[in-house]
C-alpha positions in Angstrom: -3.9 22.3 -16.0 -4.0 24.3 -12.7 -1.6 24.1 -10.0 -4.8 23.5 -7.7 -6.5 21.1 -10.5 -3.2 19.4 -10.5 -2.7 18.5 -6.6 -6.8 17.6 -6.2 -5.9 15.3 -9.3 -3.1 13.7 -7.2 -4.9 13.9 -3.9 -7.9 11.8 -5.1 -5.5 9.3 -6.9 -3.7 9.0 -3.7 -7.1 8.4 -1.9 -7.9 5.7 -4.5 -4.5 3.9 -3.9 -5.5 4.4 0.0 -8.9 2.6 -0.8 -7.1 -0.3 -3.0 -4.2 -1.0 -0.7 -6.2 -3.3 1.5 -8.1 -4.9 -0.9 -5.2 -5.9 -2.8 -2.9 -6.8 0.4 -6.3 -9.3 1.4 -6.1 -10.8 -2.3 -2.4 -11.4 -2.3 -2.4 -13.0 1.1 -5.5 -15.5 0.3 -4.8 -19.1 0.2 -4.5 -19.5 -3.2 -1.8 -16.8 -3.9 0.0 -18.2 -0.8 -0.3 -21.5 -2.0 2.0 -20.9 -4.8 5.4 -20.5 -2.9 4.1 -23.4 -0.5 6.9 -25.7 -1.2 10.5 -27.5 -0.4 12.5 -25.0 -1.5 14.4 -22.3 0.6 15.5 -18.3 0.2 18.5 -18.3 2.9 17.1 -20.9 5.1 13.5 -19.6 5.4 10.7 -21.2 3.2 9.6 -19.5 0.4 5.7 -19.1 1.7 7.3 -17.4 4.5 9.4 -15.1 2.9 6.3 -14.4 0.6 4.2 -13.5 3.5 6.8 -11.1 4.7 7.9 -9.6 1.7 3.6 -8.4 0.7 3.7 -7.4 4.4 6.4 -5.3 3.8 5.8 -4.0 0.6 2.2 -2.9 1.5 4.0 -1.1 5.0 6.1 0.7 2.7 2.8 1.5 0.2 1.1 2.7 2.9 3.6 5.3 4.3 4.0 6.6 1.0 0.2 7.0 0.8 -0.3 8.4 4.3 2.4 10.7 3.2 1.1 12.0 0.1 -2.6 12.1 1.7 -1.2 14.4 4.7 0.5 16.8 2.2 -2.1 16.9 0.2 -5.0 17.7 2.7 -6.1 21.3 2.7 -5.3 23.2 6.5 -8.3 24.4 8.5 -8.7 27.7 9.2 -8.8 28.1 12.9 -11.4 30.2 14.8 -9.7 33.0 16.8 
């Protein structure tokens, strides 16, 4: 494969993540999902659906700045008009 084949490959796999991220971050914060850690117990004082929340928040943060960061690399430059 091509050098240029190789990075379009990446870019549009990095686009597809981009167009997943979202969808997945709405799934995993539904009720259901959420639901499951909803109980007595504790991780260092704070309840588990809490530190569930936080930790998907988090984790699709740090997603999403490694996407925007591969997307941004990835785009082609414009050639300016002079």
């Amino acid at each position: 494969m091509r050098p240029a084949e190789d990075r379009d490959l990446r870019a549009r796999k990095a686009r597809d993540a981009a167009l997943i991220l979202p969808l997945m971050g709405l799934l995993l914060l539904t009720p259901p999902f959420a639901q499951v850690f909803a109980n007595e117990s504790r991780i260092f004082g704070v309840p588990t659906v809490v530190a569930y929340v936080f930790a998907i928040w988090a984790a699709l943060i740090f997603v999403a700045l490694r996407l925007s960061a591969l997307l941004s690399s990835d785009e082609p430059t414009q050639p300016t008009d002079d």
